[in-house]
Structures are given as structure tokens and as C-alpha cells.
C-alpha positions in Angstrom: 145.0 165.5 99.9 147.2 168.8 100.8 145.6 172.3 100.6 147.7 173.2 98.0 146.9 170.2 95.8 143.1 170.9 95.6 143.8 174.4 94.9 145.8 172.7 91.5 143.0 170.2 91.0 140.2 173.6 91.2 142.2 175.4 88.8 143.3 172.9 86.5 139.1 171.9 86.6 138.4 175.7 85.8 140.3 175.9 83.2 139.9 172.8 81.0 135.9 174.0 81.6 136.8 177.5 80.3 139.1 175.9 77.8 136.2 173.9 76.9 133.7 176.7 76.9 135.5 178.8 74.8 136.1 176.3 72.0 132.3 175.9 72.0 131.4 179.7 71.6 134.2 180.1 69.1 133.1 177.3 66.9 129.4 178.6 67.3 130.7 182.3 65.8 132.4 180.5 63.4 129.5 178.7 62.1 127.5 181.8 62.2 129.9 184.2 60.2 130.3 181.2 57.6 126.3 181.5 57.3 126.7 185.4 57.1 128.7 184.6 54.3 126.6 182.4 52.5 124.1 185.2 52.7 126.6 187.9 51.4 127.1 185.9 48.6 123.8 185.4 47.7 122.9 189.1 48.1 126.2 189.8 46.0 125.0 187.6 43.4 121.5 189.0 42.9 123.0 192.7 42.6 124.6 191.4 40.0 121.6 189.8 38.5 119.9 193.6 38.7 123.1 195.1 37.5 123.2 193.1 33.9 119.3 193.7 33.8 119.8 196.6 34.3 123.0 196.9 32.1 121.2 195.3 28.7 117.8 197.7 29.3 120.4 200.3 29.0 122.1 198.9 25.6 118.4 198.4 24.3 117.7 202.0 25.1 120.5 203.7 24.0 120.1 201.0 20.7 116.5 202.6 20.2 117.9 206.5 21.0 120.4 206.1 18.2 118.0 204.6 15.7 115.8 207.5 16.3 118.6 210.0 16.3 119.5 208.5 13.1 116.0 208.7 11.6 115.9 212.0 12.4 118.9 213.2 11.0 118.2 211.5 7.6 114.5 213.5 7.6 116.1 216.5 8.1 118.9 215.6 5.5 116.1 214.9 3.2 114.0 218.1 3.9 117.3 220.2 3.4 118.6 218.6 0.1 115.6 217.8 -2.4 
């Protein structure tokens, strides 16, 4: 086998390993931003959880402030006009 033939045998070996290699690490990353995702979207979907709690505590407060405002305004109504 010639010199220069083993040199194209080394480098043709080196890079299908690399080749190889690479696949490998990028299907790895892959794998782990697609599990980053799954986490995103479970995060995402519990702040929205908190939001609508959050959200409806607000409607029943501001439900109970205007009730209140309202009481208040017919007492003083009443006091003012006998």
C-alpha cells in the first residue's frame, strides 16, 4: 500500500469517526432541548394556572368592593333623604 494511500485511508477513518461523533453529540443536544421544552411548557402552564387563580380572586374581590360601595351609598342616600 503507497504512502499516499494510507494517508487517504487515515483521513477518510478520521472523518467518518468525527462524522460519527458529531451526529451523536447533536442528537444528544437535541434530545435535551426537546426535554427543556417539555419543562417550559409545563412551567408555562402552571403560571397560567396562578394567573386565572389569581385572575377570579380578583373578580370576587372587586365583586365584594362594589357590593359594599353600593351598600354604602344607599345608607348614605337613606340618611340624606328621610
Amino acid at each position: 500500500m503507497s504512502t499516499v494511500s494510507k494517508v487517504v485511508l487515515g483521513l477518510s477513518i478520521v472523518l467518518s469517526v468525527c462524522t460519527v461523533v458529531g451526529v451523536h453529540v447533536k442528537q444528544e443536544w437535541d434530545r435535551q432541548r426537546l426535554h427543556e421544552g417539555v419543562l417550559r411548557d409545563l412551567e408555562r402552564v402552571e403560571r397560567k394556572k396562578e394567573n386565572l387563580r389569581a385572575l377570579e380572586e380578583q373578580i370576587q374581590l372587586t365583586r365584594v368592593l362594589l357590593e359594599e360601595r353600593n351598600r354604602q351609598q344607599a345608607e348614605t342616600t337613606q340618611t340624606h333623604n328621610p
